[in-house]
Steps between C-alpha positions, in 0.01 A plus 500: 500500500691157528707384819563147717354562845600209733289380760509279809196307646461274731217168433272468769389140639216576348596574180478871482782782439545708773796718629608637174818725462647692225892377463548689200219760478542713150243756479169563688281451260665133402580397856097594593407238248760239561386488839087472424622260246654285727214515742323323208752230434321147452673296712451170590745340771464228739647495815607160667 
């Protein structure tokens, strides 16, 4: 199974990914990992 689920997340001030919506969800099974992937993005932004 292949597909391009896009997602939309906002960056906390404290780094972390929170309020994460499918935009283009495909199937469940793709758009259940897409999100816990996300979720476990290594992010590091700074905030002025």
């Amino acid at each position: 199974m292949q597909g391009q689920v896009i997602v939309r997340f906002v960056v906390e001030r404290d780094g972390s990914v929170g309020d994460i919506k499918l935009v283009r969800p495909v199937h469940p099974l793709l758009d259940s990992k897409a999100v816990r992937v996300s979720y476990k993005l290594p992010l590091n932004f700074a905030l002025n």
